[in-house]
N, C-alpha and C positions, 0 to 999 in steps of 0.2 A: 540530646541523645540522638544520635547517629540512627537511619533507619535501619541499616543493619545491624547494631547491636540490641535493641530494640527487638529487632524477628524473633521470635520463640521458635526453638527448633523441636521436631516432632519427638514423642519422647521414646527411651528405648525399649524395643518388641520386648516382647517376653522370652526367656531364657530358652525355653527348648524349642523355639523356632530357630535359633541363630548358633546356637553351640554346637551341633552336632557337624551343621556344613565346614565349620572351622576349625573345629578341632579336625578334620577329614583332609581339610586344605595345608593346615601345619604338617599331620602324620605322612599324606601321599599326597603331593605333591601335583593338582591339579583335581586329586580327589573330590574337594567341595563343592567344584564345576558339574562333575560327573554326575553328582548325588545332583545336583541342579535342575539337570536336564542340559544341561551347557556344554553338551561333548565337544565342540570345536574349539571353542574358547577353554577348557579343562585339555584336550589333545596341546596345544598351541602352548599352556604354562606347561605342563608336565616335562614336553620336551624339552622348552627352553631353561628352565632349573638343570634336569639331566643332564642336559649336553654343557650347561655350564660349570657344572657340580665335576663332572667327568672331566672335562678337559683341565677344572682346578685340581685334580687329582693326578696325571696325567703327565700336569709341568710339576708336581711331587710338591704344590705345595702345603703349607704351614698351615696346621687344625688352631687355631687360639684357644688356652687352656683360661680359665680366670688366673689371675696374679695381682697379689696386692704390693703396695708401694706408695712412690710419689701417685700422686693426684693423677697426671699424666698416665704413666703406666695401667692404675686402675681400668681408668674407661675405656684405655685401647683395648686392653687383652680383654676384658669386662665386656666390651661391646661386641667383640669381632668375635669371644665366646657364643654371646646369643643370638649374632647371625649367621654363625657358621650353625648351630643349631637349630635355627629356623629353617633348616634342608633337609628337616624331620627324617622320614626314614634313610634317606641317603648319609644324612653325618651318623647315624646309627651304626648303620650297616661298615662303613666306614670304621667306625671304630671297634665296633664287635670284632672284626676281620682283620685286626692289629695294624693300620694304615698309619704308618707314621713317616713323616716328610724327614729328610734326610740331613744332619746337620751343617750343610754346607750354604755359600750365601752365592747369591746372583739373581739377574735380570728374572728368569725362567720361574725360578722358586718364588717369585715376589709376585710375579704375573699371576701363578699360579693361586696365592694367598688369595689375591686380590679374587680371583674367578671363585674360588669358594664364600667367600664373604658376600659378593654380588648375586651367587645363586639362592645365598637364605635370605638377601635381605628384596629379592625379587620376589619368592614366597610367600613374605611378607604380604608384597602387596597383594599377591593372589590371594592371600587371607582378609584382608578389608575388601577385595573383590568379593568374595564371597560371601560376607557377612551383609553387604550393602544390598547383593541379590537375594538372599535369605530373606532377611529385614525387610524386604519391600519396596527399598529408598532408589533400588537400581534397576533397569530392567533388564 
């Protein structure tokens, strides 16, 4: 056995040390940093989600619904559903406000897919950011 598999890793905090900062981090978007004490670092994802979130909005594009199908089909629309929704309040507010991308195809609308997809799945990592600072594991 390998020494690294072998390492025991530390085991996980307890719940209401870590849930709150990430559920914060999902809903607003740099929020978990904030609740942190991490204003620079929570200023720096906030914007950067925004401005990517806005400018996927912007080139007018494509919100992913879930769809089922082939295999294929499934996990694209399936996944690009749950990171366009990891831009928490932003894909909300987005949809509350009837934003819907326009039925036509080109370079601009693809870009712009792409920049909403990239701003929840960058949130994302602002969420295991936050839970590692939470947790202890990070400083």
């Amino acid at each position: 056995m390998s020494e690294k598999t072998a390492q025991s890793y530390p085991p996980l905090p307890p719940l209401k040390q870590w849930l709150l900062p990430v559920l914060l981090a999902w809903v607003i978007p740099g929020g978990g940093h904030f609740m942190l004490k991490r204003h620079y670092r929570g200023a720096i994802l906030a914007g950067s989600v925004l401005i990517m979130f806005v400018l996927g909005l912007l080139m007018r594009g494509y919100m992913f619904e879930p769809m089922s199908g082939d295999l294929l089909t499934t996990i694209i629309y399936t996944g690009g559903f749950i990171a366009d929704m990891s831009a928490g309040v932003l894909y909300f507010m987005a949809k509350w406000f009837g934003y819907a991308a326009p039925d036509i195809a080109g370079h601009t609308v693809d870009y712009g897919t792409k920049f909403l997809v990239a701003a929840g799945l960058f949130n994302i990592l602002a969420m295991v950011d936050a839970f590692e600072i939470a947790s202890g594991r990070k400083q």
